[in-house]
C-alpha positions in Angstrom: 95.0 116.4 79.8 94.7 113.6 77.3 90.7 113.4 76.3 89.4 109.5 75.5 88.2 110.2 71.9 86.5 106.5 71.0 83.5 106.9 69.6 80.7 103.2 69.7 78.3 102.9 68.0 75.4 100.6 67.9 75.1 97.8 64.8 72.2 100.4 63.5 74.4 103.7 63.7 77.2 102.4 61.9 75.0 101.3 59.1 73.2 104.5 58.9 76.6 106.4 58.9 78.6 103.7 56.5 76.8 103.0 53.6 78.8 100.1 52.5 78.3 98.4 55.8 74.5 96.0 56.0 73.2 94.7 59.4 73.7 91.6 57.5 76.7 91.7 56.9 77.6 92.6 60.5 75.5 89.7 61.9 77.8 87.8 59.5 81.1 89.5 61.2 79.7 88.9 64.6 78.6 84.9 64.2 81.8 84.1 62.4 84.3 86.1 63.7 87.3 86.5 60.7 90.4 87.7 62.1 89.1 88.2 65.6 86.4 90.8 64.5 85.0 90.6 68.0 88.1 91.2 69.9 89.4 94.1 67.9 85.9 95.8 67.3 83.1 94.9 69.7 82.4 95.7 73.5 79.6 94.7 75.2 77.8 96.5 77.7 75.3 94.3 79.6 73.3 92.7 76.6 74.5 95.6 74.1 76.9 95.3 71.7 79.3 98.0 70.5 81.5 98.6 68.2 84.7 100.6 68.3 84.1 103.0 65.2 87.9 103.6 64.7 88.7 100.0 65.6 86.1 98.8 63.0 87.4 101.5 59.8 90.7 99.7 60.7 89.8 96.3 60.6 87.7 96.7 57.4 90.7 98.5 55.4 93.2 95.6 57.1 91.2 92.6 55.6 91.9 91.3 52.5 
């Protein structure tokens, strides 16, 4: 049996788990959207936003 092994996390956990990562700077991410941040890293559930945490190391070590 295949297990689903995504992990989200909220704009806060990532920060406090990636130090190189500021709310700024995903505020930044989120209003200007390089790459299609938003389609490859965020869900949203209701008014919450998400991000994909293996979606969003990927990203990050994909942009130039």
């Amino acid at each position: 049996m295949n297990e689903l092994s995504q992990q989200y996390l909220t704009k806060r956990q990532a920060v406090e788990k990636y130090a190189f990562l500021t709310e700024n700077m995903l505020k930044n991410l989120l209003f200007k959207n390089p790459g299609g941040f938003r389609d490859k890293v965020v869900r949203k559930l209701g008014r919450r936003i998400v991000l994909d945490e293996k979606a969003l190391l990927t990203f990050i070590s994909e942009s130039k």
